[in-house]
Structures are given as structure tokens and as C-alpha cells.
C-alpha positions as CSV (number, residue, x, y, z in Angstrom):
1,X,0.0,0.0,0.0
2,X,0.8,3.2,-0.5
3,X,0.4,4.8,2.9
4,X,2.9,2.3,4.4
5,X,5.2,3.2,2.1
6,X,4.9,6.5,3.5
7,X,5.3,5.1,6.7
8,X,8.2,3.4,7.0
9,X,9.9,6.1,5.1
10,X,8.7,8.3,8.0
11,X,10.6,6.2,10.3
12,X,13.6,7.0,8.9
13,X,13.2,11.0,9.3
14,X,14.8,13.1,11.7
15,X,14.4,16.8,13.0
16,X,15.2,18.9,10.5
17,X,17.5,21.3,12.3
18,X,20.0,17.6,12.6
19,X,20.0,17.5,8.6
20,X,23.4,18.8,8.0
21,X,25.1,16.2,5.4
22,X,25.1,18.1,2.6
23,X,26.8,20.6,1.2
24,X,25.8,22.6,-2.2
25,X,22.5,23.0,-4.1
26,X,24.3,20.6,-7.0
27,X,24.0,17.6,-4.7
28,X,27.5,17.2,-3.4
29,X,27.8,14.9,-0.6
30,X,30.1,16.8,1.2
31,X,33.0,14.8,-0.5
32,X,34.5,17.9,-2.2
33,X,35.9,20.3,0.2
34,X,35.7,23.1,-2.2
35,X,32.2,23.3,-1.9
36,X,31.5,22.7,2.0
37,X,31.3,26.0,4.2
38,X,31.8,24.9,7.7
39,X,29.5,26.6,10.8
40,X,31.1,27.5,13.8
41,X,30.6,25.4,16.5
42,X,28.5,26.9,19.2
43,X,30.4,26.5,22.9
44,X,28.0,25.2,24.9
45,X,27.8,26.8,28.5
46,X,27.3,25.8,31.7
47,X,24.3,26.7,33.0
48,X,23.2,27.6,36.7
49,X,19.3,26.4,35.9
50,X,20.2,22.9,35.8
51,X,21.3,21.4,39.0
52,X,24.7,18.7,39.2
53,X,23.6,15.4,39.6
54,X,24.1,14.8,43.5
55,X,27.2,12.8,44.5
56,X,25.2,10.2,46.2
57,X,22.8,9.3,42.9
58,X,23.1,7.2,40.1
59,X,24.7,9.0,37.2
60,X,24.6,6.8,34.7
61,X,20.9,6.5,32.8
62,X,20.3,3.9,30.2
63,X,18.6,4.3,26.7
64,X,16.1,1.4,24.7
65,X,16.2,2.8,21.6
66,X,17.2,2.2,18.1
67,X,20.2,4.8,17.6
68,X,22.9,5.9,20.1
69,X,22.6,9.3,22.0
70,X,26.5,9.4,22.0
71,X,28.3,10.5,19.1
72,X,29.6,8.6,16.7
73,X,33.4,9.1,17.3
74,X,34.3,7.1,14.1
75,X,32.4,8.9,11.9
76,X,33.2,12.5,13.4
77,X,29.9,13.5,15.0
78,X,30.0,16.3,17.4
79,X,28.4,15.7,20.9
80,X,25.2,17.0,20.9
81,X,24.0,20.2,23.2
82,X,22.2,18.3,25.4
83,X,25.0,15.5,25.7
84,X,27.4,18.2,26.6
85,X,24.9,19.4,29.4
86,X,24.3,16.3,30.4
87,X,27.8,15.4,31.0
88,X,28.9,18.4,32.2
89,X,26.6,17.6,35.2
90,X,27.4,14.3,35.8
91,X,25.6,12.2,33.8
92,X,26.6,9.7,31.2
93,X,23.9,7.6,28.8
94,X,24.4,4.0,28.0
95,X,22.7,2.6,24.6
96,X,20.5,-0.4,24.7
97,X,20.9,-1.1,21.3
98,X,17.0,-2.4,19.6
99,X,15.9,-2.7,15.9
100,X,12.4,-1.0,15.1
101,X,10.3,-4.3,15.1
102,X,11.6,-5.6,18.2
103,X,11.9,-2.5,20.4
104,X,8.3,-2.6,22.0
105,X,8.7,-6.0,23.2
106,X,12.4,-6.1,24.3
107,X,11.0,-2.8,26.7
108,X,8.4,-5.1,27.9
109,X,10.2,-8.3,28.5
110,X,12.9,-6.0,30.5
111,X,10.1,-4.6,32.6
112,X,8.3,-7.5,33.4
113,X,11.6,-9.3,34.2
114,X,13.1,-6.1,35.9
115,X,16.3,-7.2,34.5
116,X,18.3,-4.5,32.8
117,X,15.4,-1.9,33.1
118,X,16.4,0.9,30.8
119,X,15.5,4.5,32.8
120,X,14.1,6.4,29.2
121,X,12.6,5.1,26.1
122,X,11.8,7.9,23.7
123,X,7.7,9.1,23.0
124,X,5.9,7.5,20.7
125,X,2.0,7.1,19.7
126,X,1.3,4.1,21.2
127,X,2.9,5.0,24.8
128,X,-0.5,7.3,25.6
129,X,-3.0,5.7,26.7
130,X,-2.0,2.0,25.5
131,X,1.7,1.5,27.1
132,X,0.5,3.5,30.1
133,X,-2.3,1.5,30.9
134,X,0.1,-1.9,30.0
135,X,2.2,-0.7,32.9
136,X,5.2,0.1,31.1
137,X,6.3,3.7,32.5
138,X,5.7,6.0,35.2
139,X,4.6,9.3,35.5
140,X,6.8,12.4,35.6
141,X,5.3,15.0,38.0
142,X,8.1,13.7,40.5
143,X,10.9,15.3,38.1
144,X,9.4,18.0,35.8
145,X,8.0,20.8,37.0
146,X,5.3,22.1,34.9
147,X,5.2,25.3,35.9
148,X,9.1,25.7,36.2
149,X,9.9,28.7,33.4
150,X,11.5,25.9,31.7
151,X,8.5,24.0,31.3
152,X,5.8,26.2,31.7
153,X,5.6,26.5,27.4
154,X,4.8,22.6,27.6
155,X,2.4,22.7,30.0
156,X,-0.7,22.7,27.9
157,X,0.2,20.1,25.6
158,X,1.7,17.8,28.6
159,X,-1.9,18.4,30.0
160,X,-3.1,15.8,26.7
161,X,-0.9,13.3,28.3
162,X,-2.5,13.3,32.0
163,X,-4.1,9.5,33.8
164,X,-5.2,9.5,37.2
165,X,-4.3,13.0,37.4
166,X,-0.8,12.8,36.5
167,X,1.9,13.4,33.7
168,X,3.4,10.8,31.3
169,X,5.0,12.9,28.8
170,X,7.3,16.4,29.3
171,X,7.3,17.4,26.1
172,X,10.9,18.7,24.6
173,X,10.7,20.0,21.3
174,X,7.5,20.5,18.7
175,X,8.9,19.8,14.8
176,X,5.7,20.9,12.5
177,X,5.0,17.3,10.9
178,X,4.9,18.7,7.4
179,X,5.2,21.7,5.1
180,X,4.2,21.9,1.3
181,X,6.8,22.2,-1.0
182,X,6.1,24.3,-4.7
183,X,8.4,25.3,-7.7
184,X,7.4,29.2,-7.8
185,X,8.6,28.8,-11.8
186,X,5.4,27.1,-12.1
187,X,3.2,29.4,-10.0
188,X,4.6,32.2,-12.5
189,X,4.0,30.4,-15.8
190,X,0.4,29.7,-15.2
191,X,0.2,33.2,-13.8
192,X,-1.0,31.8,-10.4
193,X,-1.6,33.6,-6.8
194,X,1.8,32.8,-4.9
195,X,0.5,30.5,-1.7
196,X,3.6,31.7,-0.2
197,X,2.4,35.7,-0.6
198,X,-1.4,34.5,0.8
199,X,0.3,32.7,3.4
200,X,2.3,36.1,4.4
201,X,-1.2,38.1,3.8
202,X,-2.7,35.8,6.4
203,X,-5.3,34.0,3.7
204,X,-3.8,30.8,3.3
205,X,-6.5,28.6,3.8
206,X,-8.2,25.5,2.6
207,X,-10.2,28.3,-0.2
208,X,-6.9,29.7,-2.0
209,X,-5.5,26.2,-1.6
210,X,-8.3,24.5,-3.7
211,X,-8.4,27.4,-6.0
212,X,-5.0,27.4,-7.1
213,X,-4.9,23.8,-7.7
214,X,-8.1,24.0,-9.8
215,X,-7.0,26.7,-11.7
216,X,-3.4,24.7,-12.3
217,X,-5.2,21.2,-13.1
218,X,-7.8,23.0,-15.2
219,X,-5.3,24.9,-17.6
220,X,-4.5,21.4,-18.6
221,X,-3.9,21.2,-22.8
222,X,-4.8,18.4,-25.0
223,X,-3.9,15.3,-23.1
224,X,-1.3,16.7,-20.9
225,X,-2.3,15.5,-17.2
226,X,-1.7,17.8,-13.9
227,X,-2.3,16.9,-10.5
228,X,-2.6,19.9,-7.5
229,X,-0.9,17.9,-4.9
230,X,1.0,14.4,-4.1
231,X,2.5,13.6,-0.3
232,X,1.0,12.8,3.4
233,X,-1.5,15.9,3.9
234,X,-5.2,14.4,4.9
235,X,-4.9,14.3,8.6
236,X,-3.1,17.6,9.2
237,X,-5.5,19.3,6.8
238,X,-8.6,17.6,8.9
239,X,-6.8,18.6,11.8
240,X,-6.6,21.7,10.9
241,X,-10.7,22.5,12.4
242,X,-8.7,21.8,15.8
243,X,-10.6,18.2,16.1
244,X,-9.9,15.3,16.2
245,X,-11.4,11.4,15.8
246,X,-11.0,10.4,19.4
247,X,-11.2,12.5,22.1
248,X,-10.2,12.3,26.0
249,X,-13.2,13.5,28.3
250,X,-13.9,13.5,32.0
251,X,-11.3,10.5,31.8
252,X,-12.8,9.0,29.3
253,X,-12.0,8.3,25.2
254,X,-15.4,9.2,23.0
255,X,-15.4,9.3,19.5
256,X,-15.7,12.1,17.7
257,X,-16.7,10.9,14.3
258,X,-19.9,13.0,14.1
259,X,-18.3,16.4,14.5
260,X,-19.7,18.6,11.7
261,X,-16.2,20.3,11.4
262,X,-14.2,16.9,10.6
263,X,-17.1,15.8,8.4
264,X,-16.9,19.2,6.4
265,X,-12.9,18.3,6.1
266,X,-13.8,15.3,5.0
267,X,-16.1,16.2,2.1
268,X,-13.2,18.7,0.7
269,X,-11.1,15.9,0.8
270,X,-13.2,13.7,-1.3
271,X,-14.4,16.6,-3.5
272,X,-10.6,16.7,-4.5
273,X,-10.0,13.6,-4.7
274,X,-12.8,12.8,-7.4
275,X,-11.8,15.3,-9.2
276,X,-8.3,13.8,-10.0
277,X,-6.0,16.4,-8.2
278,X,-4.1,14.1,-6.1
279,X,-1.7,12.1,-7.2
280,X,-2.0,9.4,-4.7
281,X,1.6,7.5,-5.9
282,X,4.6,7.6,-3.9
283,X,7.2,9.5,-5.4
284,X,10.1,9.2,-3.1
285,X,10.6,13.2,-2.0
286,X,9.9,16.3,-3.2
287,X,12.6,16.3,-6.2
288,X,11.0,13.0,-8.0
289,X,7.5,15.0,-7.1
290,X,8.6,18.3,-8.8
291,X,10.9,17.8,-11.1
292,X,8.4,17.3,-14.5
293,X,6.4,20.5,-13.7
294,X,2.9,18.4,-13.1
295,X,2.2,18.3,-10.0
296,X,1.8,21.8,-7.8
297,X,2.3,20.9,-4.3
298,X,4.3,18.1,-2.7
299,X,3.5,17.6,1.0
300,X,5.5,15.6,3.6
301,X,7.9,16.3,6.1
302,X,11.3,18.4,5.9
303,X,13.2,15.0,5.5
304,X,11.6,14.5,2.3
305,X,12.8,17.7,1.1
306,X,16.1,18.9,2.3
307,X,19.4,17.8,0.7
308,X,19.5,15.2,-2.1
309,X,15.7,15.9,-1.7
310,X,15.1,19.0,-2.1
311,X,15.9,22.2,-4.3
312,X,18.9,21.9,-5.9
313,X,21.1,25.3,-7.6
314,X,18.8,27.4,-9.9
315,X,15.6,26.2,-8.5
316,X,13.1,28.7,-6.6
317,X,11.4,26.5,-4.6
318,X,9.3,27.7,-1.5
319,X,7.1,26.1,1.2
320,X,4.0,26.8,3.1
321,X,2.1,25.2,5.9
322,X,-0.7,23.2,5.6
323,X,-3.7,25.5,4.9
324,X,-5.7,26.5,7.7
325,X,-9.6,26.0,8.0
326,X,-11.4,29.0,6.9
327,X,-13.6,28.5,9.7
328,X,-11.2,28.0,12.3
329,X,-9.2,31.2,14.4
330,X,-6.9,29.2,16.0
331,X,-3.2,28.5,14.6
332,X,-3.2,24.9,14.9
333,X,0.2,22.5,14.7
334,X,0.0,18.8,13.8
335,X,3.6,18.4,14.7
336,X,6.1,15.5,15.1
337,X,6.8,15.7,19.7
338,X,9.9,15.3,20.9
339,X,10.0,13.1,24.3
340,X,11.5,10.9,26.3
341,X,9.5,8.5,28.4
342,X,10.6,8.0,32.2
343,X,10.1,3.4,32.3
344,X,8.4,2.2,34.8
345,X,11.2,0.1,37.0
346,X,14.1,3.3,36.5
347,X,14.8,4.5,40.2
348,X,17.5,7.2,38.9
349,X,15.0,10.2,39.3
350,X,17.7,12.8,39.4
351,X,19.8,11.8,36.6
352,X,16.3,11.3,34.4
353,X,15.2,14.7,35.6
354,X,18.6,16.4,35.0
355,X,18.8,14.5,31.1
356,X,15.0,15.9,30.6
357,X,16.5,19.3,31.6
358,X,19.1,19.3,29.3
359,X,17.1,18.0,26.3
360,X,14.3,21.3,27.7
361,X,17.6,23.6,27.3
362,X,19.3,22.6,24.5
363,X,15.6,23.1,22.5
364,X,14.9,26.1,24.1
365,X,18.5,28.3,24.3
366,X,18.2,31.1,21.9
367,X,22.5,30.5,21.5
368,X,21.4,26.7,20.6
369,X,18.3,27.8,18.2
370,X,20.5,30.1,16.2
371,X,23.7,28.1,16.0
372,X,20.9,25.2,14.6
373,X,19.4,27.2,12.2
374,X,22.5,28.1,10.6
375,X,23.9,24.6,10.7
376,X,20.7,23.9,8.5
377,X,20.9,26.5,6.1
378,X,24.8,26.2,5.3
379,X,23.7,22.5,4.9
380,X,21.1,23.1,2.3
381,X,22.2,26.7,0.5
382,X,18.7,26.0,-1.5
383,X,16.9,26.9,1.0
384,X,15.7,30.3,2.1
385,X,15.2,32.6,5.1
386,X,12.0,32.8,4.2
387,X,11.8,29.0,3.7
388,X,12.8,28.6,7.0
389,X,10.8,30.9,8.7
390,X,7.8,29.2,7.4
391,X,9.5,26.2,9.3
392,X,9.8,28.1,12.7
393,X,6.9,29.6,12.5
394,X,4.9,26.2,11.9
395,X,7.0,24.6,14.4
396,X,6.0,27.6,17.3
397,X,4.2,26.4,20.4
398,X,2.5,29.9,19.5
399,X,0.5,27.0,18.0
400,X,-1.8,24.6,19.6
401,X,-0.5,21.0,19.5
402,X,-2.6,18.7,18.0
403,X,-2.5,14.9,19.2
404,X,-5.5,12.1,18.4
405,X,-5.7,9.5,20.9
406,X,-7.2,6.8,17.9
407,X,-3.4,7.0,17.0
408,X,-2.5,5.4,20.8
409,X,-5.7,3.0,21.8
410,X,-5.0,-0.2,20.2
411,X,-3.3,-2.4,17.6
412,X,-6.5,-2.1,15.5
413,X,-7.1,1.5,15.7
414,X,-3.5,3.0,15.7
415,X,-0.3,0.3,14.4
416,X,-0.5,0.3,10.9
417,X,1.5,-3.0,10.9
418,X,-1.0,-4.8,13.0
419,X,-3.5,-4.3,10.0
420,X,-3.4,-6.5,6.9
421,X,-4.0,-3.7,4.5
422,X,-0.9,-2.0,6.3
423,X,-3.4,0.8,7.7
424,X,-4.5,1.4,11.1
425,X,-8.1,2.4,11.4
426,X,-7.2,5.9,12.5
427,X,-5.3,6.1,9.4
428,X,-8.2,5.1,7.0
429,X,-10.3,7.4,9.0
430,X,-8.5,10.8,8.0
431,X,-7.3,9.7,4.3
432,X,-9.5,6.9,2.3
433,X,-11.9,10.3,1.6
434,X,-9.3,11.0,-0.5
435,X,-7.5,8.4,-2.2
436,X,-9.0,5.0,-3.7
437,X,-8.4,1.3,-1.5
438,X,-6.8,-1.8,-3.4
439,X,-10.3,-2.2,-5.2
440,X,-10.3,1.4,-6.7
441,X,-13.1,2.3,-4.3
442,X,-13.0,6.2,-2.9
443,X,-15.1,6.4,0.2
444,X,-17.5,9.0,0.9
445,X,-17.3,10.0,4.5
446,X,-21.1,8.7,5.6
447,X,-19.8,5.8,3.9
448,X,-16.1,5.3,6.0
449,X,-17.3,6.6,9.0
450,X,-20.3,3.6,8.7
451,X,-18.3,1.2,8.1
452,X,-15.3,1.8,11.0
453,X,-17.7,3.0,13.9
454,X,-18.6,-0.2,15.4
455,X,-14.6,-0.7,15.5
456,X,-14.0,2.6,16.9
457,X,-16.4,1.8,19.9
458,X,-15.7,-1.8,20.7
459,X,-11.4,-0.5,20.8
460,X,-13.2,2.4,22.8
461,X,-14.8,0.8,25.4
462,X,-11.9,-2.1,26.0
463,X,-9.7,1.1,26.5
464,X,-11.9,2.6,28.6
465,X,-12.3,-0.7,30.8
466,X,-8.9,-0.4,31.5
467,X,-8.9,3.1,32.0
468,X,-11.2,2.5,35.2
469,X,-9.3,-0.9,36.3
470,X,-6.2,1.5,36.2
471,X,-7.3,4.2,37.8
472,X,-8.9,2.6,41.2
């Protein structure tokens, strides 16, 4: 399918201020010297906010994950911020080395074994509620401190992540899960309104979105074939009426699947969709996507269009966010979240607190923020200022952080794997309005929403049963 295509190549992004490999717009791999400008290296400071580990705790944490925290000493990588901080205080990470398939149940069997209990495990959309009712970490009001300055911006998201009245999640950093990618050539041969001069007039919205790819796929000739938009876009552009398909109320999860605002979504969607402006193949990044001229947007995350995938010397591409909803006030964020969670089983409170600190700081340090975003743009000298202030800007927690719980009940509702099409039932919720199934059917929203409700209830109220058994 084509969706977990998409997927897995998800899995293999990173935040976009780490994507430094290369080197020039013509695609150099950083091989030829000539063409590599180097960034100074920002010093990274002590700082007074964060507190020494104490002499008489642990020091040393250990991290389940599939990549090492530690740099790469081989290979030249520089320690990261918060390594630095983290060190300077004290503390020291060892890697529990896991591949992606087996990660979930090596975490489990450590925990119910409590042998060689790793302390952190990094966020994920299954850990709220599913691994949280399973048992399989603790909450972390004992070391963050919400209301601490350097928390207090994370507050109101962490507040999505609460059971029995406490916190699972301290959010670190908010990445803006995608941006929409165009070649401005094209905008000025079809003598189109810029989306990146509506965006900056404050009216780019689902309207001007669908008008500019009707009046690109409408000046069509003879048997030429256009297409307004190819990439991962449905759920952030549903999500953009600030609901969602499952909500969390009064401690329990509802469904939300007769909202009026996600069924309007919904109908734009499929409107689009039968009228052939999405090009529903996967095209690999936003190069393979632009490079004929045919298809005006492309729509994923900044992995899929930075380096060897993005704009290369000559080009004038820009990006936008995802439209907004006409409807809607609010500036809404579907975002990629940056966490660690705290296992259940880890007794080394203040070296977890002190590494959770140091992740806060090294996301939050005006010094670090600067020193990143020019490590990005000397790494890809395609890109613009402007380019990447449409970046920040969609990444600001000046935005509200969307999260949908559907993507964190249960192996039916939320891990695409565990589904045979290789789509979770969240995931068919907020895109088969848009795109046909394996029989070349394109559901109409009464239609998709009939046919997955029963499931949505039945994985709602087993969730919900252990919501209560949980929180006696």
C-alpha cells in the first residue's frame, strides 16, 4: 500500500535542524571540500538552571532505543548540546541497542523481568494511553516541573498526556510534521496567486488552496495530465478545524466521528480527490514530485525535502504550511513531539530529571536555536530565510498541538502493521476520503465513517475498561 510506504519512510526522518550532510544546491555529498562552508561550533555553556547530579545518585541512565545518543566518534559526529549538558553535570547515557520491530517487546520483557530496566525510552504514539495503561512507565510530576519557566511553554500540551491526574510525557521540542513544498517557476508560468504571498497576507487557507490547484489542473492542454498535490497531507489538513477522531473526556475516550467540522474536512477531501487532483503515488521526495512540472504541491515532512531531496542550484522552490480552515481562528500545529519517556522500574530520578532538563535547554536556548538554524541552512544553501521561517513559525508552540488518541488505543485503531491492508483504522479514517483502496473504491465520509464506527467503539470501550481498572 501506498500509505505504508509513506510510513516506514517516516521512520527513517529526523528533525530537521540535525540534517546537515550536505553541502551545495548541485547535490555534493560533502566529499569535495571546495564546496563545504563549515558553521562554527556553538560552545555550549554551563548553565546555573540545571542542577549537578548529587554525588550520592546514580549518574549513569540507560537508553532502549534504536540509535545511540553518544556520538559517533568514528564517523566525526559532534556531541550533541544536550550530551554536553548532560555530562557536564554528571551524567553519562548507556545505549540499549534495539531494531524497530523488536523494540516494544524487548522494553516489555525488561520490565516485566526487571532485569536491565532501561531508565528512558523515547515518545511514541502508542505509549498514551495503550503502554501506560500496560504498565510500562511512570509518570513524571516527581521530576518536571510544569510550571518551572523551563517548562511552563509545555504545560498545555503535557496536560493531553495526563491519567489518574498525573503526567506521562514532558514534552521537549515541537517539529511541524509537514510543510508543502512548490516550484514558484510554475506558480509564474500559469500566472498563479503565490501560496507563499497568501500565506504572508494571512489568507492561506483551505479556499486559496483549492483554488489554485483548480485553476493549475484546469489549464491542462490536450492530453497533458496535472495533478494539484502528491504527499502525506489528509490528517493535518482535517486537523486543521482543531478536532480530532477520538477525544479524551472526563477520563474517558469518546469518538468524535460525528463532528460537523471533521465531516466538512472530510467532504473537501473527497471533492478533491474525485476530481483527479491528487496524485496518490509515492514519489520518493519532493525532487522525483517536482521535477516534471505536473504536480503543484508536494506535501510531507522536511526529511523529504532537504538535501539530495530537495531544491537543488537554480531552483526557486518555497514552502507553506498546511492550509488552515477557513472556519477556524486558532493557529493549529499537527507536529512530530519530541519526548523521552521515564520506564516504569528506573529509580534514577535525578539523573532522568537532569537528562530531561538538558534536552528542555538545548531546544529552548536562543544561543542553541541560532547556531541550529544556521547549521541547516549552510547545509542546504537551496533553501531560504523565508523558507525557513515558514518552518519556525509552523513549528511555534505559539500554536496549539494537535495529538489524536485513535493513534494510541489499540493495535487495530493505531499500528499500521498490525492491520493487513498495512493501515491502522485511525489512518483510514482521515485519508481513504481521498484516495481510492486496493479495489479502486474512494469512500464518501457517511460511507467510511459507517463502516469503521462499530470498531471505533468496541477498541473504545476495551480502552476505557482499562482506563477505570487502572485508575482505582
Amino acid at each position: 500500500m501506498i500509505m505504508s510506504s509513506i510510513k516506514k519512510a517516516l521512520a527513517l526522518a529526523v528533525s530537521v535542524l540535525s540534517v546537515v550532510g550536505i553541502a551545495s544546491c548541485g547535490g555534493s555529498t560533502g566529499n569535495d571540500d571546495s564546496k563545504v562552508s563549515t558553521v562554527k561550533k556553538v560552545e555550549v555553556q554551563d548553565t546555573q538552571e540545571i542542577a549537578d547530579i548529587p554525588d550520592d545518585a546514580e549518574k549513569e541512565i540507560i537508553w532502549m532505543g534504536t540509535y545511540d545518543l553518544n556520538p559517533n566518534v568514528r564517523k566525526g559526529d559532534d556531541k550533541t548540546v544536550e550530551m554536553t549538558l548532560f555530562n557536564n553535570k554528571g551524567g553519562t547515557v548507556v545505549w540499549n541497542q534495539v531494531s524497530d520491530s523488536e523494540k516494544f517487546d524487548k522494553l516489555a520483557s525488561a520490565i516485566m523481568s526487571q532485569k536491565d530496566v532501561p531508565d528512558i525510552f523515547k515518545y511514541e504514539w502508542m505509549a498514551f494511553p495503550a503502554q501506560v495503561l500496560k504498565d510500562m512507565y511512570q509518570p513524571v510530576d516527581d521530576i518536571v516541573d510544569f510550571d518551572a519557566p523551563l517548562w511552563a511553554d509545555t504545560k498545555a500540551s503535557a496536560d493531553q498526556f495526563v491519567m489518574n491526574g498525573k503526567h506521562y510525557v514532558a514534552p521537549v521540542n515541537f517539529t511541524v510534521g509537514t510543510l508543502m513544498m512548490y516550484d514558484y517557476a510554475v506558480i509564474e508560468a500559469n500566472n498563479l496567486n503565490d501560496p507563499y504571498e497568501e500565506y504572508i497576507d494571512g489568507n492561506w487557507n483551505w479556499d486559496t488552496w483549492v483554488d489554485v490547484m483548480t485553476e493549475f489542473c484546469e489549464g491542462a492542454s490536450g492530453e497533458e495530465e496535472r495533478y494539484g498535490i502528491n504527499g502525506w497531507f489528509q490528517t493535518q489538513v482535517i486537523q486543521q478545524t482543531g478536532k480530532t477522531m477520538v477525544n479524551y473526556e472526563d477520563g474517558k475516550f469518546v469518538s468524535n466521528l460525528d463532528d460537523p467540522d471533521i465531516e466538512r474536512a472530510e467532504q473537501m477531501l473527497y471533492d478533491i480527490g474525485k476530481k483527479g487532483y491528487v496524485n496518490a503515488n509515492w514519489l520518493g521526495n519532493a525532487k522525483g514530485a517536482l521535477k516534471n512540472g505536473d504536480i503543484l504541491f508536494y506535501c510531507m515532512g522536511t526529511w523529504a525535502m532537504t538535501g539530495n531531496n530537495g531544491p537543488s542550484e537554480g531552483d526557486d522552490w518555497r514552502v507553506v504550511p498546511v492550509p488552515t480552515d477557513p472556519n477556524n481562528d486558532e493557529k493549529v500545529m499537527t507536529a512530530d513531539m519530541l519526548a523521552y519517556m521515564w520506564v516504569r522500574g528506573s529509580t534514577k530520578n535525578e539523573a532522568v530529571k537532569t537528562w530531561f532538563e538538558c534536552c528542555r535547554m538545548a531546544n529552548t536556548d536562543e544561543e542553541y536555536i541560532a547556531n541550529g538554524r544556521e547549521k541547516f541552512l549552510n547545509a542546504n544553501p537551496c533553501w531560504t530565510d523565508e523558507m525557513y521561517d515558514v518552518f519556525v513559525d509552523a513549528s511555534s508552540n505559539e500554536n496549539r498541538f494537535i495529538f489524536d488518541y485513535g493513534y494510541g488505543i489499540s493495535s487495530t485503531m493505531s499500528d499500521d502493521n498490525a492491520n493487513a491492508d498495512g493501515n491502522c483504522v485511525t489512518r483510514k479514517l482521515y485519508e481513504f476520503t481521498n484516495k481510492e483502496d486496493e479495489s479502486g473504491k474512494q469512500y464518501s465520509w457517511t460511507e467510511l465513517r459507517q463502516m469503521y464506527s462499530a470498531t471505533v467503539d468496541s477498541e473504545l470501550k476495551t480502552i476505557n475498561e482499562a482506563v477505570a481498572a487502572y485508575t482505582k
